[in-house]
C-alpha positions in Angstrom: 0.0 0.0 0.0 1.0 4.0 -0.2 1.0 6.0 1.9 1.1 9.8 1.6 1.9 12.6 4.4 0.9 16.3 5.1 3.3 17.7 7.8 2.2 21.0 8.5 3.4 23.5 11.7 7.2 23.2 13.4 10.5 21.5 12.3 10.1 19.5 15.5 6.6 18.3 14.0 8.7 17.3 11.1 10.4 14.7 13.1 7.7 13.3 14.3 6.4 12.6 11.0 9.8 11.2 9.8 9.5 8.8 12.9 5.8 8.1 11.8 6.5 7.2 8.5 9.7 5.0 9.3 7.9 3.0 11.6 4.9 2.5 8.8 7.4 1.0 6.0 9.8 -0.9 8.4 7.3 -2.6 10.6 4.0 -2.4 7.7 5.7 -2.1 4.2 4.2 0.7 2.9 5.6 2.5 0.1 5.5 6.6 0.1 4.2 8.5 -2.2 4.3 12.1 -3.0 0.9 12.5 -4.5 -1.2 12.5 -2.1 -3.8 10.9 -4.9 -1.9 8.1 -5.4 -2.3 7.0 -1.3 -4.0 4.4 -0.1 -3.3 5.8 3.6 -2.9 9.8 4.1 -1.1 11.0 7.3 -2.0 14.5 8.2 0.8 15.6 11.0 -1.1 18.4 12.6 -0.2 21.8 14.3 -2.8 23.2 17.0 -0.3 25.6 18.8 -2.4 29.1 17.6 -5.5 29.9 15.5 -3.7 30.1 12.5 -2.2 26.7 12.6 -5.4 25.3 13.8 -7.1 26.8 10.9 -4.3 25.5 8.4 -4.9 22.1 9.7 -8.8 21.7 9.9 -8.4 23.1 6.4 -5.8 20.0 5.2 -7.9 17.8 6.7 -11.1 18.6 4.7 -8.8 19.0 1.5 -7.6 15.4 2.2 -10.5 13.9 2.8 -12.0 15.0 -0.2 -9.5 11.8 -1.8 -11.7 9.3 0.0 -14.3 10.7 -2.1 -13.2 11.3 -5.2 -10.1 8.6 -5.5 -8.3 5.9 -4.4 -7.9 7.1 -0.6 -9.1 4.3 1.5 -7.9 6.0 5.4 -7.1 9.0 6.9 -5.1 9.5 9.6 -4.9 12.9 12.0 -2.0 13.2 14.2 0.4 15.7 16.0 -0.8 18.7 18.4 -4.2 19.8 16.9 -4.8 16.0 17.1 -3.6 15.5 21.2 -5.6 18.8 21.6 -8.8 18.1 20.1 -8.8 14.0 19.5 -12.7 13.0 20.2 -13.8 15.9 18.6 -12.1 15.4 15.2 -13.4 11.8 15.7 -16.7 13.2 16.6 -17.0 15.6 14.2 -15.1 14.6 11.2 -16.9 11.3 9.7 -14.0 11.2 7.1 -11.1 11.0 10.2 -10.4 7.0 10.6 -7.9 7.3 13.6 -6.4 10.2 15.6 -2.8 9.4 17.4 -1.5 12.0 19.9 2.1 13.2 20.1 3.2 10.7 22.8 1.3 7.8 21.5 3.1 8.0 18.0 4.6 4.1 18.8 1.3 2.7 18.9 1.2 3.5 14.9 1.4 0.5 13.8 -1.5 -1.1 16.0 -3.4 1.9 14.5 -2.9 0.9 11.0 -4.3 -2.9 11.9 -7.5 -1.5 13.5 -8.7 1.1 11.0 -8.3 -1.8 8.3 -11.1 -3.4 10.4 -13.2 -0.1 9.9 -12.7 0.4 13.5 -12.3 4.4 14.2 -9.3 5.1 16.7 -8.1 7.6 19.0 -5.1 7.2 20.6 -4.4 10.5 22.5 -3.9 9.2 26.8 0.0 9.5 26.4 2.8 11.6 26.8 5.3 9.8 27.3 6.8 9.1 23.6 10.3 9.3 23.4 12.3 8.4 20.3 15.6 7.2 20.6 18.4 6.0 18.2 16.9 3.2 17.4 13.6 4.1 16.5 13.1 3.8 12.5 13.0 6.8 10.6 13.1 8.4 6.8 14.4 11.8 6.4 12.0 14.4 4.1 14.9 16.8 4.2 17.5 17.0 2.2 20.1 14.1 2.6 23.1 15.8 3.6 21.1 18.0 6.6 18.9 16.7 9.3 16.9 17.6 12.4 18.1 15.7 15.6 15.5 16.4 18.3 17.3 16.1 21.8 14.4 16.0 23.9 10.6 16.4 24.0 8.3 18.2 26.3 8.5 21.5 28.3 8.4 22.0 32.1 8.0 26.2 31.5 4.3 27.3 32.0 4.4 30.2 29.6 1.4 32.3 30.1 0.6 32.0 26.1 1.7 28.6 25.7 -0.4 25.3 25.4 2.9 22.7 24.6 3.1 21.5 27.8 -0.4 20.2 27.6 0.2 19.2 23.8 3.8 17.4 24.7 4.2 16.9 28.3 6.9 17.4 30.7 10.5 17.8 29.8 11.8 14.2 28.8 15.8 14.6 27.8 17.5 11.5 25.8 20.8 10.4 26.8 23.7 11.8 25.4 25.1 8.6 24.3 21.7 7.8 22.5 22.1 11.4 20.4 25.5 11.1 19.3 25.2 7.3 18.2 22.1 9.0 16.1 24.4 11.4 15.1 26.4 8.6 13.7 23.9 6.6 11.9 23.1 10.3 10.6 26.5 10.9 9.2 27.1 7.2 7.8 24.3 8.1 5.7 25.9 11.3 4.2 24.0 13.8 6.5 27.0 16.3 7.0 24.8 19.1 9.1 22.5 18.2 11.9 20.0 21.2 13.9 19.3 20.3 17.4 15.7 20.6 18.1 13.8 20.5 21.8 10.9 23.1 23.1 14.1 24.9 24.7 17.3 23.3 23.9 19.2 25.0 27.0 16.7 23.1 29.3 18.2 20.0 27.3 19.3 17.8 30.3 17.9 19.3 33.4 15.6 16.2 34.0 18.5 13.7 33.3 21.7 15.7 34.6 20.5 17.9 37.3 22.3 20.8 35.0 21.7 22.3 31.8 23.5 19.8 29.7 23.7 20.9 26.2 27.5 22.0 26.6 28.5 19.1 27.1 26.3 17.4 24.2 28.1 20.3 21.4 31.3 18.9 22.6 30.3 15.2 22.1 28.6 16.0 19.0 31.6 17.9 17.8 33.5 14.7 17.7 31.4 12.8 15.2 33.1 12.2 12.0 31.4 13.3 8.7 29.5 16.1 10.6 30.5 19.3 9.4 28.0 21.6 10.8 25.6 21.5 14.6 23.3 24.0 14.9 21.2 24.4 18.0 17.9 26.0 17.6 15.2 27.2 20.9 17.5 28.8 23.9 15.6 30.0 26.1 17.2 33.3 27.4 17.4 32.1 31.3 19.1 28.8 30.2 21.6 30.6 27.8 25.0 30.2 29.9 28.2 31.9 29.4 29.6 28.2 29.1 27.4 27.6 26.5 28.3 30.5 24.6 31.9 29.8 25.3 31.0 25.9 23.6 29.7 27.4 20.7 32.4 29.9 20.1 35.4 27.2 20.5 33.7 24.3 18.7 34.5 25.3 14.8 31.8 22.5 14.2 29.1 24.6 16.1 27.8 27.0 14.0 28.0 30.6 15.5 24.3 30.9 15.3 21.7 31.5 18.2 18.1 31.2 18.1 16.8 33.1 21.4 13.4 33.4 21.1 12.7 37.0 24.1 9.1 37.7 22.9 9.3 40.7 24.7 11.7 43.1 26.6 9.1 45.1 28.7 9.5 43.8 32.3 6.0 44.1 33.0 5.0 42.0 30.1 7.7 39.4 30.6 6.6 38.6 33.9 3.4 38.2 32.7 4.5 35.9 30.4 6.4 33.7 32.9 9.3 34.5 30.6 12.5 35.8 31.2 13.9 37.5 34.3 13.8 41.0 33.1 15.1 42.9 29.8 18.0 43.9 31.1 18.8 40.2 31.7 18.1 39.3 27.9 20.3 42.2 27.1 23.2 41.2 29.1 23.0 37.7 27.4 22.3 39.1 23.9 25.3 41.6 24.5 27.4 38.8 25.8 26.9 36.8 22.9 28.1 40.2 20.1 31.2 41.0 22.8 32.5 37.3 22.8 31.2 36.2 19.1 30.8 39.3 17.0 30.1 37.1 13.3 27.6 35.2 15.1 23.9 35.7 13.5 21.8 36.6 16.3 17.8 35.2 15.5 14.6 36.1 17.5 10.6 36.0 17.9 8.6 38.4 19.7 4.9 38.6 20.6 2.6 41.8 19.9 -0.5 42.5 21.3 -0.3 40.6 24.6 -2.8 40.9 27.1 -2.1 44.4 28.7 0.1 45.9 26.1 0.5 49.3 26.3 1.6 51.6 23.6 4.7 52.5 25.4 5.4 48.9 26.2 5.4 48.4 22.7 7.5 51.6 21.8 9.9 49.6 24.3 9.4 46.6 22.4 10.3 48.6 19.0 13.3 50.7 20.5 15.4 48.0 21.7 14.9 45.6 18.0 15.9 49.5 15.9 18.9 49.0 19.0 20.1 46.0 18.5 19.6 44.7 15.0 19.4 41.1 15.1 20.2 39.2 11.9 16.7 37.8 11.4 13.4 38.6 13.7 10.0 36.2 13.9 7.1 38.8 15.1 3.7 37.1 16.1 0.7 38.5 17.3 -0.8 36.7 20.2 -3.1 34.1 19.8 -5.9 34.1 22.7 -5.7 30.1 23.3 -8.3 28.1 25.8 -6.3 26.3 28.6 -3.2 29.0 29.4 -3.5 31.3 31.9 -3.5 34.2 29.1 -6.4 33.5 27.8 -8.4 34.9 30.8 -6.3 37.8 31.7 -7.5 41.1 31.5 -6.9 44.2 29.0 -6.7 41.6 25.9 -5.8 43.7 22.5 -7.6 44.4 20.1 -6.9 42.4 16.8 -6.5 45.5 14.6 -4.0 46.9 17.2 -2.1 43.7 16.6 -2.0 44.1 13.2 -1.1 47.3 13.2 2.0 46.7 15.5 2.8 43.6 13.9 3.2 45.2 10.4 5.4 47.7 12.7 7.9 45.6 13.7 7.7 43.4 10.4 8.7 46.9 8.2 11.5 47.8 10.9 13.5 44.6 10.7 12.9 44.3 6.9 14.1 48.2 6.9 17.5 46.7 9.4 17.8 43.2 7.3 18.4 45.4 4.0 21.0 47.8 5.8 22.8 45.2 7.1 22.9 42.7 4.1 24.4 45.7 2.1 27.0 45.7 4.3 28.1 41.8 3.2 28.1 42.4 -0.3 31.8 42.1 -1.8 32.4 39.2 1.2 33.4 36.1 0.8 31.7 32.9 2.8 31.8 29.4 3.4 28.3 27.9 1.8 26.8 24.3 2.2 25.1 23.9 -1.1 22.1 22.4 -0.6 21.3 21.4 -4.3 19.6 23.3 -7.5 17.5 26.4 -6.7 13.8 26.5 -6.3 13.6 29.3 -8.6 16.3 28.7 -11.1 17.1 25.4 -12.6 20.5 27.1 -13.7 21.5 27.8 -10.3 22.5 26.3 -6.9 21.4 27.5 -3.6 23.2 26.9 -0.1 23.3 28.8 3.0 26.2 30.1 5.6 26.2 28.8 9.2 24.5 31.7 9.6 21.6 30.8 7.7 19.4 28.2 9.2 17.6 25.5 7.4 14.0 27.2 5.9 13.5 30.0 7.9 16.6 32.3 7.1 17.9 33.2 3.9 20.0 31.7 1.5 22.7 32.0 -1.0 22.2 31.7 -5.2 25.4 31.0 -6.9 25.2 30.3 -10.9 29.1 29.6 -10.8 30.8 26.0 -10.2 30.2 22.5 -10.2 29.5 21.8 -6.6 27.1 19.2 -5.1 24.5 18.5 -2.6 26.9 18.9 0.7 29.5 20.3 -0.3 31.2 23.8 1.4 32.4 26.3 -0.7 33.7 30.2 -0.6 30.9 32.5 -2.4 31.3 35.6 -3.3 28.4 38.1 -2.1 27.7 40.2 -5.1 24.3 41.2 -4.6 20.9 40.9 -2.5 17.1 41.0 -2.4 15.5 40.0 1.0 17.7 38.1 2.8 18.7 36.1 -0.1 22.6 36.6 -1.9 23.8 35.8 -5.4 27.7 35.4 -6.2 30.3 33.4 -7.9 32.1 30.1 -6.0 35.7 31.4 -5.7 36.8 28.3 -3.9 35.6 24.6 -3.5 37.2 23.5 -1.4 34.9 20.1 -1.7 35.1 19.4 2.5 
């Protein structure tokens, strides 16, 4: 049989499907397919974190479960976070919906697949307790020479905003014996960079080590031969140690890249969130990071329109991004989600006062990206080529350790004959968004 997947929302989602369908053609043979009207089984990997995703998702469903209809389709499967958040009522209210799996129940997969093909319906949802490890089968969708490693899974913050711990469960860290050996089987497969994924990777280890642990994973994972490039994504600004920054600055495997997600810098608002300590904190750890690594690319989200926003909170807000310039900013507007404690605080925003700060914040950092991409062209970089452009045929496109996989920009050279892996010297010649085109100068075929 085929079997066809939709993975919608978060790289970390992405791993779970990769887990989901490894298990499905080791353990049930089935063959994937890319179109999706060729499946005999479709496997919708759902996102439920805010009403956008939701909305994305209930939308795939009913787009996918048109098939059943009108083609071959014969099941339909609805996992992930929209899945563990609303399981009997997509069962209830979806007729089309053969079997709903939750994100800690995604080894019971296969015991899925047997029921539904005796027209039972299914919901599987009571768990969170999932845990891959090395061991657990799984097929890359990326491309083979880069790969997500998830490091742990869960979340012990309670982030005013935030429904993961409810949709993932508690902090759960793997060993670091059981990453690196996956590291291994990653590299003997010709994956050359791997990007650390957990809800906060700085909390990586606090459960298992009594101590913020991810240090001393960089330094393990440094050691692995055929990895070129370990990027760590999620540090959450109270877990971001000075040893960690002194890791990523002495590894030349660790990419000088940080992904520090401070949704605010307004104390008031920040406490509200159950977020950081206070902005100056997140400044002295965003400052500490420019003093000791000045190349590194500095990446962040921040929410608009939280409950109790002021104007001059957001002016704050504003002020310190025009300050500090990060390399590449996220900005959301808050989502009012059932079961946080946000949801029922007081002085909620209005939604066209979210709009308008978020288009705010979006035009400064496009305004900052431009300025300080102009200031890289005529430099010369080390690129991973990650194969022939999306918009070009005649061109290759790669990215910088600066540049992380599909949310940052990338480079376009038309120049060379390097392949899929491979780290060369481009030129910077010119830019448009946060994408570069330029000539290799070097390959120096690594």
């Amino acid at each position: 049989m085929k079997l066809g997947l939709i993975s919608l929302g978060c790289s970390k989602n992405l791993v779970d499907s990769e887990y989901l369908i490894g298990m499905l053609v080791a353990r049930k043979g089935f063959e994937i397919t890319n179109d999706i009207e060729d499946a005999d089984v479709a496997l919708i990997n759902t996102c439920g974190f805010i009403g956008d995703a939701k909305e994305e998702s209930i939308q795939a469903i009913l787009e996918i479960a048109e098939y059943k209809r009108t083609g071959k389709l014969k099941k339909l499967i609805v996992a992930g976070c929209l899945a563990q958040r609303y399981a009997q009522e997509l069962i209830d209210e979806m007729p089309e919906v053969d079997a709903v799996i939750g994100t800690g129940d995604l080894d019971k997969i296969e015991k899925i697949i047997d029921e539904i093909f005796e027209n039972k319906k299914v919901v599987e949802s009571s768990s969170l307790n999932f845990l891959a490890d090395s061991t657990t089968e799984r097929i890359l969708t990326t491309s083979p020479h880069t790969a997500y490693l998830k490091i742990a899974e869960g979340c012990d913050r309670k982030c005013a905003y935030c429904i993961i711990p409810q949709l993932r469960g508690k902090l759960r860290s793997r060993t670091i014996e059981d990453i690196v050996q996956e590291a291994k089987n990653l590299a003997a497969n010709g994956v050359r960079e791997i990007n650390l994924l957990a809800q906060e990777t700085t909390e990586y280890g606090i459960d298992l080590y009594k101590k913020k642990a991810l240090p001393d994973l960089l330094k393990e994972l440094a050691k692995v031969e055929g990895i070129e490039w370990i990027r760590s994504y999620y540090m959450f600004p109270n877990s971001l140690t000075e040893e960690l920054i002194e890791v990523i600055k002495n590894e030349p495997k660790v990419c000088n890249y940080f992904d520090v997600p401070i949704q605010h810098i307004s104390d008031e608002i920040l406490r509200s969130m159950g977020r950081a300590k206070s902005g100056d904190h997140i400044k002295a750890i965003l400052n500490k990071i420019r003093q000791e690594i000045p190349e590194a690319s500095i990446r962040t989200t921040v929410i608009v329109g939280f409950p109790g926003e002021t104007a001059e909170q957001f002016e704050e807000l504003k002020d310190f991004i025009q300050e500090f310039k990060f390399d590449y900013v996220g900005v959301f507007k808050y989502s009012r989600e059932e079961g946080t404690r946000a949801h029922d605080m007081e002085n909620q925003v209005d939604e066209d006062i979210k709009q308008e700060r978020w288009v705010e914040l979006t035009n400064l950092q496009s305004q900052i990206a431009e300025a300080k991409n102009r200031e890289l062209i005529g430099k010369v970089v080390e690129v991973m080529i990650d194969g022939v452009s999306s918009e070009s045929e005649f061109m290759l496109e790669g990215r910088t350790m600066g540049q992380a996989l599909e949310i940052d920009g990338k480079i376009l050279t038309n120049d060379g004959t390097a392949k899929q892996g491979e780290i060369v010297k481009v030129k910077l010649e010119q830019n448009f968004d946060y994408d570069f085109v330029g000539p290799i100068v070097e390959n120096e075929t690594k």
